[in-house]
C-alpha atoms as one frame of an Amber mdcrd trajectory, in Angstrom:
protein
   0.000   0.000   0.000   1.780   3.249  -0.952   1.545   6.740   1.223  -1.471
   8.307  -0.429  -3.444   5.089  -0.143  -2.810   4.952   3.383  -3.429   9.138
   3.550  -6.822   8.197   2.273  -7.554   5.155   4.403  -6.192   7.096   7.201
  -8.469  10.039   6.399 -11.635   8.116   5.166 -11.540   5.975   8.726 -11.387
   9.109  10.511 -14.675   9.826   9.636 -17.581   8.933  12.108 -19.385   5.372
  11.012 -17.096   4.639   8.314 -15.446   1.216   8.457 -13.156  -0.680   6.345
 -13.921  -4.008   4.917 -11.238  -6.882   4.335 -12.253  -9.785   1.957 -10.834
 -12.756   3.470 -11.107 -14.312   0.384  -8.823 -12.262  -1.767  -4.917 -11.797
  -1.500  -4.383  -8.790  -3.924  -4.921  -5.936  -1.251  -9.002  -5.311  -2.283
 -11.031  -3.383   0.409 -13.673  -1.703   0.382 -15.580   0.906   2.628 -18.932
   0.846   4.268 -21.010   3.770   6.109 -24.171   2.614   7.813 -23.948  -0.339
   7.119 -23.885   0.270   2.772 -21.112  -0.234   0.337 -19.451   3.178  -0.984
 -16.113   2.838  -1.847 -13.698   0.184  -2.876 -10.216   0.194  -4.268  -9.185
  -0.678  -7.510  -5.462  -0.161  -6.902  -3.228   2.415  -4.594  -4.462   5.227
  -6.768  -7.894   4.976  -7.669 -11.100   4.186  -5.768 -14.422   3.579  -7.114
 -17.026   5.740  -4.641 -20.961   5.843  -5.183 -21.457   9.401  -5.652 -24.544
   9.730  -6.641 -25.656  11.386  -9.842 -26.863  14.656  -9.146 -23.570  15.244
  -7.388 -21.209  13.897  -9.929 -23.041  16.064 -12.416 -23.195  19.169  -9.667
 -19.344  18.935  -8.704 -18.367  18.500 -12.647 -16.616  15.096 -11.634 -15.122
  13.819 -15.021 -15.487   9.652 -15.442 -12.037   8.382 -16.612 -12.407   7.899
 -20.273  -9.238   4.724 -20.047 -11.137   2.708 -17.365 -10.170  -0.973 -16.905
 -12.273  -2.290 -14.305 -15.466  -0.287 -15.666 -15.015   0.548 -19.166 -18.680
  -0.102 -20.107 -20.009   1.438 -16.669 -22.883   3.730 -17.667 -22.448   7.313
 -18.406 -25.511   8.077 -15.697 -23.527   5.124 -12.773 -23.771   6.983  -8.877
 -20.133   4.968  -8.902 -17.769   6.610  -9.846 -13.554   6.116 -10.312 -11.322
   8.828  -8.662  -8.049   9.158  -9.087  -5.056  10.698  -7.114  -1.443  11.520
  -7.355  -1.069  13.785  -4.644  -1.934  14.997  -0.914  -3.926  17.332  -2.601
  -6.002  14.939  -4.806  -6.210  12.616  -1.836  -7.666  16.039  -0.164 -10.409
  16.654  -2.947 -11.628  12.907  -3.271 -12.236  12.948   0.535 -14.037  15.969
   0.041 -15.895  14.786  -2.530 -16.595  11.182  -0.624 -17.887  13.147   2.276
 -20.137  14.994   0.217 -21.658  11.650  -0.840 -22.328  10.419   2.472 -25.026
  13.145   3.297 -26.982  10.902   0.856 -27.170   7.964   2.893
C-alpha cells in the first residue's frame, strides 16, 4: 500500500461510522468501505477508488469519469459509482471531500 493510499484510508476511517472491509477471500490488497452499514467505496489499486457518488452530485461537482477505465469501461455514463483518481496529498484532499459529500446521501 503506498503513502497516499494509506493518507486516504487514514483520512476516510477518521470519519464517524465509516469502516473498512477486508475480503478474506482475496490476497491482492481489495477493500472496500462501508457507512451505515452500505457499500461506498472500494479500491481498484493504490491510486484509484471507485465511490458511489450519486448522480446529481457527480453532475453538480463537474466530476469527469475516466475515459481509459479498466475495471469499468462499459459502466454507464448516468452510474452513482464513480472512479477517482489521485497523485497527490492534494487529490487525496479533494476525493475525501468529494466522498464526504456523498455520504449526506445515505
Amino acid at each position: 500500500m503506498n503513502k497516499l493510499r494509506q493518507q486516504l484510508t487514514k483520512s476516510l476511517l477518521s470519519i464517524s461510522g465509516v469502516t473498512e472491509k477486508q475480503w478474506p477471500d482475496r490476497d491482492d490488497g481489495f477493500s472496500s468501505f462501508e457507512y451505515k452499514g452500505k457499500d461506498f467505496a472500494h479500491f481498484h489499486h493504490d491510486n484509484e477508488i471507485d465511490v458511489k457518488l450519486g448522480k446529481q452530485l457527480i453532475k453538480e461537482q463537474r466530476v469527469p469519469r475516466p475515459k481509459d477505465s479498466e475495471p469499468h469501461p462499459n459502466r454507464a455514463a448516468g452510474s452513482p459509482w464513480i472512479e477517482l483518481r489521485y497523485n497527490s496529498a492534494a487529490e487525496v484532499d479533494e476525493v475525501v471531500r468529494l466522498i464526504k459529500l456523498g455520504l449526506t446521501q445515505f
